[in-house]
N, CA, C and O atoms as a MOPAC input file, in Angstrom:
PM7 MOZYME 1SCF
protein

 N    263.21600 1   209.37400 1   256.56600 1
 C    262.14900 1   208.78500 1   255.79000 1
 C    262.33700 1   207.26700 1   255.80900 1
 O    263.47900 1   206.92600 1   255.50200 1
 N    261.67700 1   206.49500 1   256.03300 1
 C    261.61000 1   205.00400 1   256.68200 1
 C    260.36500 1   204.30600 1   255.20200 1
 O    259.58900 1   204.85700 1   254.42000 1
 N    260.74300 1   203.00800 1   255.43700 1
 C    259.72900 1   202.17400 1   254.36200 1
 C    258.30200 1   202.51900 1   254.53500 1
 O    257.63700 1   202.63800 1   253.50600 1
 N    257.63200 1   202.72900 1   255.88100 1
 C    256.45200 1   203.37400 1   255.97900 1
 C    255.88200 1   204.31300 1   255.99300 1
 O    254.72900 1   204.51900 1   256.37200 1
 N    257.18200 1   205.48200 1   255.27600 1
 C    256.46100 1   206.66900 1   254.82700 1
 C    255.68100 1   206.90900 1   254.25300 1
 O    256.21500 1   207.62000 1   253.40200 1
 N    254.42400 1   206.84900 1   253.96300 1
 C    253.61100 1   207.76400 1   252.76300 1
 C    253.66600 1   208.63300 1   251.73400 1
 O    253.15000 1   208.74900 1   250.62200 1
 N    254.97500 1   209.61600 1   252.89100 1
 C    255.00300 1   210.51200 1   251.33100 1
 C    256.19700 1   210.49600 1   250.76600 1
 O    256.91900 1   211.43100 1   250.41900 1
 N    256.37800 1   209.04800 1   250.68700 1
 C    257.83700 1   208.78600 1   249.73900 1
 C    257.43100 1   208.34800 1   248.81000 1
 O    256.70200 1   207.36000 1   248.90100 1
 N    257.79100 1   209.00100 1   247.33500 1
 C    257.73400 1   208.43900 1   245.98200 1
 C    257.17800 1   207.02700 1   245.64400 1
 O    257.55800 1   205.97500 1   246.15800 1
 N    256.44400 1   207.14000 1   244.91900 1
 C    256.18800 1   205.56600 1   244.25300 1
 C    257.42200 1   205.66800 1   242.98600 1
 O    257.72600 1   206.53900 1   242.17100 1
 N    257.89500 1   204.39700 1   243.28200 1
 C    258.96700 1   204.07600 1   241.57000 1
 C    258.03900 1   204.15700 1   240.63600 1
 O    256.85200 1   204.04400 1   240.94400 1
 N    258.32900 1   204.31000 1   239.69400 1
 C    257.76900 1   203.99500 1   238.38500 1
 C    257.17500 1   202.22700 1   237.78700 1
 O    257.78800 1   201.16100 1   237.71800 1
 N    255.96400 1   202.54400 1   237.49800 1
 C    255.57700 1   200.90900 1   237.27800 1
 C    256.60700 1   200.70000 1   236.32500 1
 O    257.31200 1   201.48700 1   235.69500 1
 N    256.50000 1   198.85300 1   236.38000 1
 C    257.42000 1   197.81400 1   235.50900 1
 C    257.12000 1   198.02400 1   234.17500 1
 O    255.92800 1   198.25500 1   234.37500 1
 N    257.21300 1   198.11100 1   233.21200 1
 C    256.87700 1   197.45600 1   231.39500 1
 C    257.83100 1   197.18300 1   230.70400 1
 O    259.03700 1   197.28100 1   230.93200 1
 N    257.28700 1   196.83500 1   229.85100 1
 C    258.05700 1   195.66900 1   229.02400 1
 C    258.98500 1   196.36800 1   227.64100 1
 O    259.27500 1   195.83500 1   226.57000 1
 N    259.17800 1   197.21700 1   227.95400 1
 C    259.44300 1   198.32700 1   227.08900 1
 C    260.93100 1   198.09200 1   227.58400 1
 O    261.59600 1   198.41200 1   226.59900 1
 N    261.81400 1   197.70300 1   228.58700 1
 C    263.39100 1   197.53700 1   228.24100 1
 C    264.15400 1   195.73300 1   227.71100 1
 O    264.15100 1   194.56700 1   228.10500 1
 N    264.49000 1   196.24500 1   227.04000 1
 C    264.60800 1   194.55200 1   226.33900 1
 C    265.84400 1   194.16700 1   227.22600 1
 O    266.65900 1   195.00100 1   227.62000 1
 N    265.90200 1   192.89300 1   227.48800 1
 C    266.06800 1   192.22000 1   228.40100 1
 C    265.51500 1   192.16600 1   229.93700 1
 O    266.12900 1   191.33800 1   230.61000 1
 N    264.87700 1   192.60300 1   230.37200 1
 C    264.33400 1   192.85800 1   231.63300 1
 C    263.17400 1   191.54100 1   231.69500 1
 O    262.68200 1   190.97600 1   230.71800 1
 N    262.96300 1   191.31100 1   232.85900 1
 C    261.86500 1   190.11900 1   232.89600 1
 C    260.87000 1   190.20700 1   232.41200 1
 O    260.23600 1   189.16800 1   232.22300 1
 N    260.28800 1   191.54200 1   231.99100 1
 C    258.50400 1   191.84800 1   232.29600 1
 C    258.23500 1   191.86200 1   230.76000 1
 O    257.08200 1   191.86900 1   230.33000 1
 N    259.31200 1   191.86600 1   229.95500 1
 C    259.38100 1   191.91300 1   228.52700 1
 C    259.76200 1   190.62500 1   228.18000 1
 O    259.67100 1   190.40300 1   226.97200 1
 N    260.26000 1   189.48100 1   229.03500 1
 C    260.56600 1   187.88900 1   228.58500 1
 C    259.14400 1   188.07100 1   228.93500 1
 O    258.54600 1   188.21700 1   227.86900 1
 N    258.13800 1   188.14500 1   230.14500 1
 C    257.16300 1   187.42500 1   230.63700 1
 C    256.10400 1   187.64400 1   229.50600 1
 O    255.51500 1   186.69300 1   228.99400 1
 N    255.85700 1   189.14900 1   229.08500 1
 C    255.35200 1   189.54000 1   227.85400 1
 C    255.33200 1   188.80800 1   226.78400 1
 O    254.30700 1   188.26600 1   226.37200 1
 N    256.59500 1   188.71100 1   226.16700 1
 C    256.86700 1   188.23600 1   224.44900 1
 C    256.96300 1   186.87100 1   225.01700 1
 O    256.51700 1   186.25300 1   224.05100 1
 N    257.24300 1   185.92000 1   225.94600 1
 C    257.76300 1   185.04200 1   225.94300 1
 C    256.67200 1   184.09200 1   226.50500 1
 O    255.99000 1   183.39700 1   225.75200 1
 N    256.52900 1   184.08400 1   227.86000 1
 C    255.46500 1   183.35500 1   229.36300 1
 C    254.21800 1   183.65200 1   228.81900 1
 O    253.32800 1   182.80200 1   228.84300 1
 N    254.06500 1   184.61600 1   228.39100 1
 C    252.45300 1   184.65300 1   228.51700 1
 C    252.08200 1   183.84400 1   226.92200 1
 O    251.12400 1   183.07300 1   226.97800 1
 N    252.69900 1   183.96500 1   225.69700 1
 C    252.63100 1   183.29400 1   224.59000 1
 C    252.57100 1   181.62500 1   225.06300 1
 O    251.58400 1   180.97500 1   224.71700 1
 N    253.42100 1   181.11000 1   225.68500 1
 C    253.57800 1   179.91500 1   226.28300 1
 C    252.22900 1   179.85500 1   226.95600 1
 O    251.27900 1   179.41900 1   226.30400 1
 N    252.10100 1   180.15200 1   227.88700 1
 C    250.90300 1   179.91400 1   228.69300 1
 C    249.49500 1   180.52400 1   228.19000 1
 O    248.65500 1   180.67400 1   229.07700 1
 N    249.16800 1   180.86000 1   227.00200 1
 C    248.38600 1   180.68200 1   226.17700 1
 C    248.02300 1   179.63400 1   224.95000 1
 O    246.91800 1   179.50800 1   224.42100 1
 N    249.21800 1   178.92700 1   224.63900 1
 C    248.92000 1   177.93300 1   224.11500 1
 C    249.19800 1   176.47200 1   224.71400 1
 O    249.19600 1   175.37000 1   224.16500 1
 N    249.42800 1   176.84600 1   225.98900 1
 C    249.59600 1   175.57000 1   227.34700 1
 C    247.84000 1   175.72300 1   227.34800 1
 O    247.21700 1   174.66500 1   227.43800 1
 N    247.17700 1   176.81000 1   227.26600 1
 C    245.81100 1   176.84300 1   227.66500 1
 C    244.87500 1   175.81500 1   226.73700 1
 O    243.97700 1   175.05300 1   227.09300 1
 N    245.43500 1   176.08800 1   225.38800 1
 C    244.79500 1   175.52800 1   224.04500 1
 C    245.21400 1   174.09100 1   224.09400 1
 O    244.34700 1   173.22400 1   223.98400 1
 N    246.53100 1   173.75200 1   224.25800 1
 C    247.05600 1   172.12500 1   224.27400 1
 C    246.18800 1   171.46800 1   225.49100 1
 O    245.53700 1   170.45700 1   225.22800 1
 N    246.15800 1   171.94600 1   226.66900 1
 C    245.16300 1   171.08500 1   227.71500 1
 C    244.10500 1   171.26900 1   227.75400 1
 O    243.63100 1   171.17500 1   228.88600 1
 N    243.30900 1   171.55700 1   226.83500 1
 C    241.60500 1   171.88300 1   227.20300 1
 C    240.76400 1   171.36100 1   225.96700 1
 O    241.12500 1   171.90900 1   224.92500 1
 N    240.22300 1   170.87800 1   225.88200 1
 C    238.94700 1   170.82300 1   225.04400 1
 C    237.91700 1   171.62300 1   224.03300 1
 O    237.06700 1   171.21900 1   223.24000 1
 N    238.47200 1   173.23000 1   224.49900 1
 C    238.06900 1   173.75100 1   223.77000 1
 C    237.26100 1   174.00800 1   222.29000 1
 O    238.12500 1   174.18500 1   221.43200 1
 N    236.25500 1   174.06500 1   221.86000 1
 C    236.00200 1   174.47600 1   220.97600 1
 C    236.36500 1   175.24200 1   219.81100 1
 O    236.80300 1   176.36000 1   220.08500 1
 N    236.31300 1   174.98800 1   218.73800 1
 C    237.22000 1   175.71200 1   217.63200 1
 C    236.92900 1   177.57500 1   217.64000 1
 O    237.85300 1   178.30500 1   217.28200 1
 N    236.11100 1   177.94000 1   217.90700 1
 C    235.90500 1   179.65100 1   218.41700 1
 C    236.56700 1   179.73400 1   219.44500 1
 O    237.17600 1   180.79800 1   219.33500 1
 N    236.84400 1   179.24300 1   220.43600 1
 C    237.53000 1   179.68100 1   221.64800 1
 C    238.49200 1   179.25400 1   221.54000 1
 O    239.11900 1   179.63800 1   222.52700 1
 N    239.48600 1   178.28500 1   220.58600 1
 C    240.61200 1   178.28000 1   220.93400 1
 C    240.98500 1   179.58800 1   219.54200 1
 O    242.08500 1   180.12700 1   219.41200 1
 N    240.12600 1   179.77600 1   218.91300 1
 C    240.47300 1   180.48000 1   217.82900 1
 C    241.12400 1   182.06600 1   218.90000 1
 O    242.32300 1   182.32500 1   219.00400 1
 N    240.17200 1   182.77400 1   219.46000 1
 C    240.35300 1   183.51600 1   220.29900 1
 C    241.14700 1   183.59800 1   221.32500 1
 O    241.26700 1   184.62800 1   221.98900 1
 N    241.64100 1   182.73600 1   221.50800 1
 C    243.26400 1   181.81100 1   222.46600 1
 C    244.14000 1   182.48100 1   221.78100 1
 O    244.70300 1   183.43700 1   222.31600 1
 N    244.44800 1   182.09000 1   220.37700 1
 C    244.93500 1   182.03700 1   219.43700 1
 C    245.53600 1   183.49600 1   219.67500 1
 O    246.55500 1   183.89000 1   220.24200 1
 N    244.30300 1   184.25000 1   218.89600 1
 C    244.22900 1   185.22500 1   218.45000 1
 C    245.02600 1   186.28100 1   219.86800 1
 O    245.72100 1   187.27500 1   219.65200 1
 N    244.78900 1   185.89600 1   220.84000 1
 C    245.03700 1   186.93300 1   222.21600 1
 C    246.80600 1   186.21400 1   222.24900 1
 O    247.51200 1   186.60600 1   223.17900 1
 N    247.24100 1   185.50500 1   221.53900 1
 C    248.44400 1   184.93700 1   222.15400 1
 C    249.35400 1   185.34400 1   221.04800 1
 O    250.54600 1   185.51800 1   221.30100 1
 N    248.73200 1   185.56600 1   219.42900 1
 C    249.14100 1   186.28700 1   218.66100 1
 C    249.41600 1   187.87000 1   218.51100 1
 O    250.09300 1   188.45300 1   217.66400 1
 N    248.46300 1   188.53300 1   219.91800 1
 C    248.48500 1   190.10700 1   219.99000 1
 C    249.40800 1   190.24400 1   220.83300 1
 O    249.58500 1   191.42100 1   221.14400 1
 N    250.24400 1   189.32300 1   221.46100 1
 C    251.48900 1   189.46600 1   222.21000 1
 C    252.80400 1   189.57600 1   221.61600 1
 O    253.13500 1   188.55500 1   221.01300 1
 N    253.88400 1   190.77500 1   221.60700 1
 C    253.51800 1   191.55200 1   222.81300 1
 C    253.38700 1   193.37200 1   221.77900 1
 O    253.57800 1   194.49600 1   222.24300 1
 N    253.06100 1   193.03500 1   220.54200 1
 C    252.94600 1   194.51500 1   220.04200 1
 C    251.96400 1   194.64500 1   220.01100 1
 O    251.67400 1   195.80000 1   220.32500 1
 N    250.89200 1   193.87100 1   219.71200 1
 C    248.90100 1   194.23000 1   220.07100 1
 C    248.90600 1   194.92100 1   221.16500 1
 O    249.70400 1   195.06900 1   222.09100 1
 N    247.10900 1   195.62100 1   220.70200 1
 C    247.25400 1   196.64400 1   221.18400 1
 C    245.91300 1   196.58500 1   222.38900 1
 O    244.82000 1   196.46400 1   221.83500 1
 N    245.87000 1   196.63200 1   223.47800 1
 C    245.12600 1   196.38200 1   224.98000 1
 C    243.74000 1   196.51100 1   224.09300 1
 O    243.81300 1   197.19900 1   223.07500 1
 N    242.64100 1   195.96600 1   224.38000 1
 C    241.14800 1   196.34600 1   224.02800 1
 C    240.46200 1   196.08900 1   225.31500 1
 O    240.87900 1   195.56000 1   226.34500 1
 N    239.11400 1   196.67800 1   224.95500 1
 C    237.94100 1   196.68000 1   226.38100 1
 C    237.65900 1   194.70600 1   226.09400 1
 O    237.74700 1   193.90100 1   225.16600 1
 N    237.35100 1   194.71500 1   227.32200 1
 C    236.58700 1   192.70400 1   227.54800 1
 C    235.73900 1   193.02800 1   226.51600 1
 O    235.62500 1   194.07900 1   225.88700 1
 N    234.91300 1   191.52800 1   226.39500 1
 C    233.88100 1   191.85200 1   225.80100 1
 C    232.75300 1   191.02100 1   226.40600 1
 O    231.70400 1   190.73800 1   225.82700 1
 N    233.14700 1   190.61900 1   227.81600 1
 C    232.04900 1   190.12700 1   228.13900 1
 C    231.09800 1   191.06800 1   229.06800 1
 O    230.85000 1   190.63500 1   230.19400 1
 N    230.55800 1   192.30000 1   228.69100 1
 C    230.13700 1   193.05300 1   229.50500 1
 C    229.29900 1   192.15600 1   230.37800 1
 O    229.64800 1   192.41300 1   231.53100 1
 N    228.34200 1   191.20600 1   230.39300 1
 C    227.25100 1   191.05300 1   231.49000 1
 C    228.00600 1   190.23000 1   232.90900 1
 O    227.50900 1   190.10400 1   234.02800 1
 N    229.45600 1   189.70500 1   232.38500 1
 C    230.48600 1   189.45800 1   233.60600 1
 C    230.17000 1   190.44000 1   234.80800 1
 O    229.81000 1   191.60300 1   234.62600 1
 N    230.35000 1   189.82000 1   236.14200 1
 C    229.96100 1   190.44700 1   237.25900 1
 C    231.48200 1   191.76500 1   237.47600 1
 O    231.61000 1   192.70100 1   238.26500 1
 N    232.10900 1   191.40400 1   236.71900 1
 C    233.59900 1   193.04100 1   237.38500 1
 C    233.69100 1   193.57300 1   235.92800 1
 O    234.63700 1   194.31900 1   235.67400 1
 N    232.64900 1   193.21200 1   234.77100 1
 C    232.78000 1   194.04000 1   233.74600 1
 C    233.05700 1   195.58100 1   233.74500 1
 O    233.76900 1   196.14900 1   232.91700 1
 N    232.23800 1   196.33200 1   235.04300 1
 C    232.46600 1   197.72400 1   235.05000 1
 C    233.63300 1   198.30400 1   235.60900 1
 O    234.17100 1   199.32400 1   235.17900 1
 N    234.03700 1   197.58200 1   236.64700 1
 C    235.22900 1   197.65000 1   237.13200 1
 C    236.60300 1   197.20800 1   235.94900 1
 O    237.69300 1   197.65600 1   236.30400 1
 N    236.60500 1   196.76000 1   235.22000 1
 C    237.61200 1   196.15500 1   234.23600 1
 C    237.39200 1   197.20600 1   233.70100 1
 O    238.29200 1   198.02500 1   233.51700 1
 N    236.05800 1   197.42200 1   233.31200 1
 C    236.31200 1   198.80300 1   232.43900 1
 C    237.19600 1   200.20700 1   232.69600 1
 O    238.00100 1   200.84900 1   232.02100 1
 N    236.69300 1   200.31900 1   233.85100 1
 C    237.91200 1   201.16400 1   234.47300 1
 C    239.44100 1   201.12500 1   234.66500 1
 O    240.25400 1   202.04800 1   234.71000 1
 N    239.59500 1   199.80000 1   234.76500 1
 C    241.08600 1   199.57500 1   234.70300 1
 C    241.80800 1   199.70200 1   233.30700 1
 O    242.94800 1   200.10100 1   233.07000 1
 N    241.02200 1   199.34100 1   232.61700 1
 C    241.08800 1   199.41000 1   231.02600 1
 C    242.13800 1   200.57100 1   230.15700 1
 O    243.17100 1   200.80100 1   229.52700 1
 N    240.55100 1   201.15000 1   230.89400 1
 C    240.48700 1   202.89000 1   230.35800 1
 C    241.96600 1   203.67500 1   229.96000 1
 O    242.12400 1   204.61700 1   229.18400 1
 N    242.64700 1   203.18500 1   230.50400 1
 C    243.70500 1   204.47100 1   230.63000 1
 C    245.07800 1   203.76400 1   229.74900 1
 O    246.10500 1   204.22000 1   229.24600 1
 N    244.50800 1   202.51500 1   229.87200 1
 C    245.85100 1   201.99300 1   228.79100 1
 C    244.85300 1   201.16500 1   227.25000 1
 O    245.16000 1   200.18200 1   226.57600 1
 N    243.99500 1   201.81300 1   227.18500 1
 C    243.60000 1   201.35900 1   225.70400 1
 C    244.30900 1   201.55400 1   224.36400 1
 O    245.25700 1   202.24600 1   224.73500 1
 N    244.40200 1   201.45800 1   223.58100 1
 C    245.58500 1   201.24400 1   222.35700 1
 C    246.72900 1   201.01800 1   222.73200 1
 O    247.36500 1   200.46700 1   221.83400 1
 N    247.49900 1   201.23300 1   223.94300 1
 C    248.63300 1   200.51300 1   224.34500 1
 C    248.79100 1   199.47500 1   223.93500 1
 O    247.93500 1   198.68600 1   223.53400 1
 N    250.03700 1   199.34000 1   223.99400 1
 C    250.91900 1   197.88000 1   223.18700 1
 C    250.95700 1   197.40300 1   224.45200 1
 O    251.07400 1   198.13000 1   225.43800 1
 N    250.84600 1   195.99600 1   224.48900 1
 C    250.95200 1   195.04900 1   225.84600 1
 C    252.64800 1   195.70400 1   226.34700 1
 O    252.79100 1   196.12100 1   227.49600 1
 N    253.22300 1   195.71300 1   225.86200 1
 C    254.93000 1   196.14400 1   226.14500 1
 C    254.59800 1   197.63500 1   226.66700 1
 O    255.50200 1   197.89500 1   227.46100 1
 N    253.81400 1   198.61100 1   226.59500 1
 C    253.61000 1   199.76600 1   227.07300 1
 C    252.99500 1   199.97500 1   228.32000 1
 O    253.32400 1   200.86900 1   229.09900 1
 N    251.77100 1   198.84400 1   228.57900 1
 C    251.33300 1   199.11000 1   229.95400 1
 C    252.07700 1   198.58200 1   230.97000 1
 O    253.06000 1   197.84200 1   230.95700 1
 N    251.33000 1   199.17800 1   232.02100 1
 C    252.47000 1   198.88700 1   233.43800 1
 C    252.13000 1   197.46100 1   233.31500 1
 O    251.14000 1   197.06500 1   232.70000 1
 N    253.27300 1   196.43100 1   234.12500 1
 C    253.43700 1   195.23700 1   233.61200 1
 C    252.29900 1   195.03900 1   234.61900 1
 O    251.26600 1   194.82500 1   233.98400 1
 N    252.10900 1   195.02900 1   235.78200 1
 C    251.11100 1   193.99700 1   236.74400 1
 C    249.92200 1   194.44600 1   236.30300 1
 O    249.01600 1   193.74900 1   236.75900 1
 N    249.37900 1   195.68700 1   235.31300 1
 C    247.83800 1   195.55700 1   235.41100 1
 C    248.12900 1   194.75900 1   233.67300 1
 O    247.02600 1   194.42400 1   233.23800 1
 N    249.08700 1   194.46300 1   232.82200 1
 C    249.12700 1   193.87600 1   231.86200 1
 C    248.90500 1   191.73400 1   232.28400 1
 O    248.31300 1   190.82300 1   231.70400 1
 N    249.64600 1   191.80800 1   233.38600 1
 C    249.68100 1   190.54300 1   233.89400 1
 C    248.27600 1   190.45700 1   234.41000 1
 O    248.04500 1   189.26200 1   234.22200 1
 N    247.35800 1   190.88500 1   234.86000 1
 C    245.94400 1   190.82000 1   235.17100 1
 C    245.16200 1   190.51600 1   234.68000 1
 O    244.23700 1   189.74100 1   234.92400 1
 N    245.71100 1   191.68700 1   233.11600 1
 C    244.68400 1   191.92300 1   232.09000 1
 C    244.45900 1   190.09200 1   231.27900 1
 O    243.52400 1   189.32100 1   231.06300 1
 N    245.97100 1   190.12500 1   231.06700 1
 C    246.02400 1   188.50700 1   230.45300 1
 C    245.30700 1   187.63900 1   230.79800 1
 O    244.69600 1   186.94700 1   229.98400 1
 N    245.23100 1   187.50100 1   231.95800 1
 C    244.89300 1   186.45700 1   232.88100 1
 C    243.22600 1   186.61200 1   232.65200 1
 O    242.55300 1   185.60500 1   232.43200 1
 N    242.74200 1   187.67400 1   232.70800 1
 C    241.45900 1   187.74000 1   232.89300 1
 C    240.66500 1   187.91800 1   230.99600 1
 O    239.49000 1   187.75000 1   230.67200 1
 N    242.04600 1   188.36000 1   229.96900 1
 C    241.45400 1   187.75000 1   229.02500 1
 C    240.92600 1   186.37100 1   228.59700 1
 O    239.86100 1   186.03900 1   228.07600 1
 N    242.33600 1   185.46300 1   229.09800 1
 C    241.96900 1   184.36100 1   228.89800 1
 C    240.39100 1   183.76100 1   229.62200 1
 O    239.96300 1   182.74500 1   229.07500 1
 N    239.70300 1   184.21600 1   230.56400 1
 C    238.92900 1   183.78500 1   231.52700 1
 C    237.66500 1   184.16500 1   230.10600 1
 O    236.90200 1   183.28000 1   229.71700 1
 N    237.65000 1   185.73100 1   229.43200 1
 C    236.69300 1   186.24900 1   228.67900 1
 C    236.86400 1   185.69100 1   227.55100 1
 O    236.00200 1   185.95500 1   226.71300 1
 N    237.65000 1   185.03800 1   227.26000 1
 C    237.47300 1   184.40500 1   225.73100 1
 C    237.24400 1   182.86100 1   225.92900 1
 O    237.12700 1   182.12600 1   224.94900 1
 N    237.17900 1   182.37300 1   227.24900 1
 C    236.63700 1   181.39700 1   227.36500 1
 C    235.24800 1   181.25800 1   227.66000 1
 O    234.63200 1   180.25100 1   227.31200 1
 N    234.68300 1   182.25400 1   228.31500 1
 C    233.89300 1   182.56100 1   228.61700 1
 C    232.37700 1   182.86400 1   227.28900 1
 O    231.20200 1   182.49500 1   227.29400 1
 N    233.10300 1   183.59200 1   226.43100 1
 C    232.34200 1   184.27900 1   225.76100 1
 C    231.13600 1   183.21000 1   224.31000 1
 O    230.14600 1   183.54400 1   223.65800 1
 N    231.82500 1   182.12300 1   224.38300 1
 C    230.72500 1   181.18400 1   223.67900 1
 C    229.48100 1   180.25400 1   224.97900 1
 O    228.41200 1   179.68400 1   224.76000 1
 N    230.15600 1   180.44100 1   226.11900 1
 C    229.22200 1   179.55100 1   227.33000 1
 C    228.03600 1   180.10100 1   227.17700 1
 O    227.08900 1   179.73000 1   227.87000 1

């Protein structure tokens, strides 16, 4: 069985669920930072940094929610990705669709007063 097998096991996704491990610094730690790196360099408006705020405060025991910018062009597609880790604690979902999710919150809460 060689690296380009197919039908060799996938590992188990990353989360943030073992303390000390990176994906649980990047969690509780990087992404708090780089949410209020977002708020210190921008201009923002007092609703959107409020919502900065608020997404940097649900780190890392808050719990995953749907976007809310449905008329966004990958709204339906997000939705799907969503789906399966909703009430999850950011520390519970697999770390790279949690690292996504972040990323693309921040985009919807900036988004959502334009």
């Amino acid at each position: 069985m060689g690296p380009t097998d197919s039908s060799a096991p996938l590992p188990p996704p990353l989360r943030g669920t073992n303390s000390g491990a990176f994906t649980r610094r990047t969690i509780a730690a990087r992404w708090p930072r780089i949410a209020g790196r977002v708020i210190a360099d921008n201009d923002f408006p007092d609703p959107i940094n409020a919502r900065i705020q608020a997404l940097r405060d649900a780190l890392p025991d808050g719990a995953i929610r749907r976007l809310r910018d449905d008329e966004a062009p990958d709204a339906a597609l997000w939705g799907e990705y969503v789906a399966p880790n909703l009430g999850k604690t950011w520390l519970e979902v697999p770390w790279f669709f949690g690292e996504t999710y972040f990323y693309r919150r921040l985009l919807s809460e900036q988004a959502e007063q334009r």
